[in-house]
C-alpha positions as CSV (number, residue, x, y, z in Angstrom):
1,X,-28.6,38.5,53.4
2,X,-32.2,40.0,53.5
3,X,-35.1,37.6,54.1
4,X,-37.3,36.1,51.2
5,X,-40.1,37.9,52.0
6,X,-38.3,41.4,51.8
7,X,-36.7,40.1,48.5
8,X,-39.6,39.4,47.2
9,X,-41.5,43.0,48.2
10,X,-38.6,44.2,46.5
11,X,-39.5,42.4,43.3
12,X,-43.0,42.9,43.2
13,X,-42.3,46.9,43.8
14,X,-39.9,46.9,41.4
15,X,-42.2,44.9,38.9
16,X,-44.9,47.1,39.3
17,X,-43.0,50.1,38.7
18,X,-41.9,49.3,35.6
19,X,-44.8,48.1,34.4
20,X,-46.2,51.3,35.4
21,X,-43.8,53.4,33.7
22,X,-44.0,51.3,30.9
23,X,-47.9,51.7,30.2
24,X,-48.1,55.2,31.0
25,X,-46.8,56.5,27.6
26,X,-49.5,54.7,26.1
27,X,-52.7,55.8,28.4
28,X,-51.5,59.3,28.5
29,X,-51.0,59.6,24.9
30,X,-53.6,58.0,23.6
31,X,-56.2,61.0,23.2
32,X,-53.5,62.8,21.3
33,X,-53.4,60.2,18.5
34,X,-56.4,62.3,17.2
35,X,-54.9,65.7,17.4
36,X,-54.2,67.6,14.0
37,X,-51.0,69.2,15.5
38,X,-49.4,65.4,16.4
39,X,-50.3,64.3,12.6
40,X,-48.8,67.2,11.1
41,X,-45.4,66.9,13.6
42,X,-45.4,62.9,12.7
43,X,-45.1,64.2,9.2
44,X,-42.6,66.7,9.8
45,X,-40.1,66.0,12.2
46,X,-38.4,62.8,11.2
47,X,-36.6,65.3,8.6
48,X,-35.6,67.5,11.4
49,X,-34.5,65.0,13.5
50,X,-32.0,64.1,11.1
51,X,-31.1,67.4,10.2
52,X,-30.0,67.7,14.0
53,X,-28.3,64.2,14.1
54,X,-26.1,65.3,11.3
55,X,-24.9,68.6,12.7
56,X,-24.2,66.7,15.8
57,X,-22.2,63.9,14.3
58,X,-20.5,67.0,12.1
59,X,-20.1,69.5,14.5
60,X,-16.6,68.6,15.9
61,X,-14.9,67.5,12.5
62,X,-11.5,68.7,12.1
63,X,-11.6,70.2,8.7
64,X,-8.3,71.0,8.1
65,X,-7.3,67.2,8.6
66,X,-7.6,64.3,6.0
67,X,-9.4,62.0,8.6
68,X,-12.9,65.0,8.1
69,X,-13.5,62.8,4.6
70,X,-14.4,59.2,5.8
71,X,-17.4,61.0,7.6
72,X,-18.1,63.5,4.8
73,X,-17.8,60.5,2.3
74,X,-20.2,58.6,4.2
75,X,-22.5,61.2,4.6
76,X,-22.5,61.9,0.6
77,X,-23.1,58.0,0.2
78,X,-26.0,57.6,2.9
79,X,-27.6,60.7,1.1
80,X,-27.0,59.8,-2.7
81,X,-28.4,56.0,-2.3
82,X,-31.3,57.1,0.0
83,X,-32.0,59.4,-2.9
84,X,-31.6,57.0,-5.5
85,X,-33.4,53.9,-3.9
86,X,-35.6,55.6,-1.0
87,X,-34.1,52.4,1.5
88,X,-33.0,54.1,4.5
89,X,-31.8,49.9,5.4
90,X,-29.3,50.4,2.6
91,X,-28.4,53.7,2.9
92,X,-27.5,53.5,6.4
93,X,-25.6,50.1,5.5
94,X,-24.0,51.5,2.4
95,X,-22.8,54.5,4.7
96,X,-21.5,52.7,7.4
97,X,-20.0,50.4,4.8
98,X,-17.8,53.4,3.3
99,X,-16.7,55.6,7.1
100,X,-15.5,52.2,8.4
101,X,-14.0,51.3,5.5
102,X,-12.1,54.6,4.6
103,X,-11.7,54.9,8.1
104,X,-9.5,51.6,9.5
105,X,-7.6,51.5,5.6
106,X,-7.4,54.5,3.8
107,X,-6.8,57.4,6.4
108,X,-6.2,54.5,9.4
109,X,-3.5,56.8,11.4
């Protein structure tokens, strides 16, 4: 077993480096927080991030099998009640709510 005072070096290093890595985000981009090109990307790419999430998740769907319509029903309910209610907390509930439950009942085999 290693002595106390290399366990503690270890700590300390260890300590600092995450604390390092942790506060660099933050001084390095802190001048861009007044850059037109980073408030016109915060505007922008929350949409395309999801457009990428759901070609990911959709990607590998077997669409000749029964199982492809808990996702695709999930996917229509997640986009109809964000549309209808603008709460991404219910629509990502009410989605969820419908895959697992078509999922583990309905075409559960």
């Amino acid at each position: 077993m290693p002595e106390a005072p290399y366990l503690l070096a270890a700590v300390a290093v260890s300590a600092a480096v995450t604390w390092a890595l942790r506060a660099l985000p933050f001084t390095v981009l802190a001048p861009l927080r007044a850059s037109d090109t980073v408030r016109h990307l915060s505007t922008r790419m929350p949409a395309g991030v999801m457009v990428i999430l759901v070609v990911y998740c959709l990607r590998d769907l077997p669409v000749t099998e029964p199982r492809v319509l808990a996702p695709l029903a999930a996917l229509a309910t997640t986009v109809g009640l964000h549309l209808w209610r603008r709460d991404a907390l219910l629509s990502i509930v009410g989605g969820t709510v419908v895959h697992v439950t078509l999922a583990s009942t309905v075409l559960a085999g």
